[in-house]
N, C-alpha and C positions, 0 to 999 in steps of 0.2 A: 504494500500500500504506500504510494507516494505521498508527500507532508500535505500537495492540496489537494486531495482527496481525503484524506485524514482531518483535515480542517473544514473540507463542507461537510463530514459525517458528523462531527462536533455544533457546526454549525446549525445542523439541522434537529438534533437535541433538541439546542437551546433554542429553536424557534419552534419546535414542538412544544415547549414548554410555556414559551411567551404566548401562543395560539390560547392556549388552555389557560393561562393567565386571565385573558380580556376577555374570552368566552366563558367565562365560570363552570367548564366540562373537564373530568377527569383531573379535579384536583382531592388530593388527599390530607389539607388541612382543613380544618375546624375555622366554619367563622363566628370565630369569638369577637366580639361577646354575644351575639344574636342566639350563639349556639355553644350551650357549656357542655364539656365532654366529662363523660359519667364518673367519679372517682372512685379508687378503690375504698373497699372497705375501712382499712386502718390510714386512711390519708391521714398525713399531719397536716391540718390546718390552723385557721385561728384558735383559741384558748379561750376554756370559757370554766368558771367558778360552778359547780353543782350545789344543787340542793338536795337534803334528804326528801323523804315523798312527805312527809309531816312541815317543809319549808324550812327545817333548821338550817344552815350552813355547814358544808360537810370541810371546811378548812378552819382548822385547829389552832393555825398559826404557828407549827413548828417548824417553819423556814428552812426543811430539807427538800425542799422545790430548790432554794436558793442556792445553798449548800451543795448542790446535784449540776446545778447548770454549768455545763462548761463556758457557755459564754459571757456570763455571767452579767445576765438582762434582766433577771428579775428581784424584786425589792420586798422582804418581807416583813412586817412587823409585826408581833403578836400583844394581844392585849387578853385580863381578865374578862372571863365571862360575867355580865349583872348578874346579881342574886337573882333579882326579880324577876329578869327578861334576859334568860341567855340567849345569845344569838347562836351557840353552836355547840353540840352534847358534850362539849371537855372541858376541862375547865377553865381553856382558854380557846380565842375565834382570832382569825385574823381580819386585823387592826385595819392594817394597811396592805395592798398589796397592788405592785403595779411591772407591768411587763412593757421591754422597752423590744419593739418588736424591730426594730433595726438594729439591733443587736442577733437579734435570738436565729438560733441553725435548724427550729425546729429538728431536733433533736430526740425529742420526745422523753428524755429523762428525767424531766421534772415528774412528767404523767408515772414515770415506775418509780421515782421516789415517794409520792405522795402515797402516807400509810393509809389515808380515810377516800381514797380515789376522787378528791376533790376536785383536781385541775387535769382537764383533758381538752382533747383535739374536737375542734370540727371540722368539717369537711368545708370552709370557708375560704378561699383563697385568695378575692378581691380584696385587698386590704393597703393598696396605695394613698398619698398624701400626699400635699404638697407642702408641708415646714414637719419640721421635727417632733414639734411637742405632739403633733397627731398623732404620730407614731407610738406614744408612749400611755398604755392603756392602761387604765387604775381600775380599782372595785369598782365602780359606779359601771364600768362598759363592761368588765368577765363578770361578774355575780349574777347568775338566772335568775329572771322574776322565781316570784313565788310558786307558778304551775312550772316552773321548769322551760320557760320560755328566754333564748338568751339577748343579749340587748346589741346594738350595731351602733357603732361609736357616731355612723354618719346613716339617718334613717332615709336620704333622699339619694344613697349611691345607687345610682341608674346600673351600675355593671356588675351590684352582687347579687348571689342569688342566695336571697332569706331562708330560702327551705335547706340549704347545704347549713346554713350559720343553724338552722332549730336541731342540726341531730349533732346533739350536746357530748352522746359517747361515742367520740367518733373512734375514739382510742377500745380496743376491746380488748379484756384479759384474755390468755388462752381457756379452754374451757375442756383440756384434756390435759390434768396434772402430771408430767411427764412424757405425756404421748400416748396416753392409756385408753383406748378404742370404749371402754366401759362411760367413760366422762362426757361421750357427745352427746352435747346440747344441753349440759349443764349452765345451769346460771353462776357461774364464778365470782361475779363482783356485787355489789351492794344497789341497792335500786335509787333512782334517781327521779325528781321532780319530773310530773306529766312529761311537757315534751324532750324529745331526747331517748328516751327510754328503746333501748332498741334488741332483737331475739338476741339468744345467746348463737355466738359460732360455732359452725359445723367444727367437730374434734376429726382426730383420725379416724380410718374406715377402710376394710377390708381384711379383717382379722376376721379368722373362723369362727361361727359362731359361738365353738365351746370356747374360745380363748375369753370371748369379749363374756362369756359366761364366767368363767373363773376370775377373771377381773374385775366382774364387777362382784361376786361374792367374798373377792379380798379389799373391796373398796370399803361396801357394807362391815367388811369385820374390821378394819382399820377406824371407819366412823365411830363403833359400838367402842371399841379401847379409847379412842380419843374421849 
């Protein structure tokens, strides 16, 4: 193959390409934002504060969210619970907390350090600004209403999509403790304010019936000593 013949083969790609360009035929991206493409199950997205299903607050204020974060974008401060009116079932709630999301590598280790599964992922990914301080999200934007509904820092951004920001657990425990075919579709983690609430994940699967039988009657006898 000589160079111009090699160079109108190349050339013709790229005007194969340009054709479908201006034609809108035979393209394979997404037009976003008209058209958001479906996320995985455990996407990291934005972060959002849970509530237990009675509305307590499930973050205690022990600051090993913070403690955990490699990048080290989030701020915590923990305060007593009121006698009168605790905000959250320990004896202390967090005070303060605020995530500086231009910082953060979604990482998701906050979400496995937290012992009460307070702070998890949504499936929210539109979360651009234009100055800094927008970036920097406090209780008042992560804390779920009281049904478990989460809040959007900016109620009139035309390019998020609300229903990805409502499912609150986006982050899911595994629900086969070890890999044990006996544990699928166990509920693993602790329940959460209305929305958000989402099935427990498929475990592993294809283990003989007698195994997954023997496993789970060593699940059952392990429950009974514990």
């Amino acid at each position: 193959m000589g160079p111009v013949e090699a160079f109108l083969r190349g050339m013709a790609v790229t005007g194969r390409q340009f054709i479908a360009t201006i034609t809108g035929r035979g393209l394979v991206t997404t037009r976003y934002p008209k058209v958001m493409r479906e996320k995985p199950q455990r996407f990291h997205g934005r972060h959002v504060l849970n509530r237990y299903e009675d509305g307590m607050e499930k973050c205690i204020g022990c600051e090993l969210c913070a403690g955990a974060c490699p990048a080290r974008c989030i701020y915590v401060r923990g305060a007593d619970n009121p006698v009168d009116e605790p905000v959250s079932p320990g004896e202390r709630y967090g005070f303060v907390y605020e995530i500086n999301m231009l910082r953060c590598i979604f990482c998701g280790l906050c979400v496995e350090a937290c012992p009460t599964e307070a702070i998890t992922h949504t499936q929210l990914f539109e979360m651009s600004t234009t100055n800094r301080t927008d970036a920097i999200y406090t209780k008042t934007e992560l804390l779920v209403d009281g049904d478990g509904r989460p809040n959007h820092m900016f109620d009139t951004d035309r390019f998020a999509d609300f229903d990805e920001l409502a499912k609150a657990d986006g982050w899911m425990r595994a629900t086969a403790p070890q890999g044990r075919a006996a544990y699928e579709g166990r509920v693993a983690w602790s329940d959460s304010a209305g929305v958000g609430v989402r099935p427990p994940e498929r475990g592993q699967s294809g283990l003989p019936d007698e195994a997954v039988g023997d496993e789970g009657d060593a699940a059952k006898s392990e429950g009974a000593d514990g």
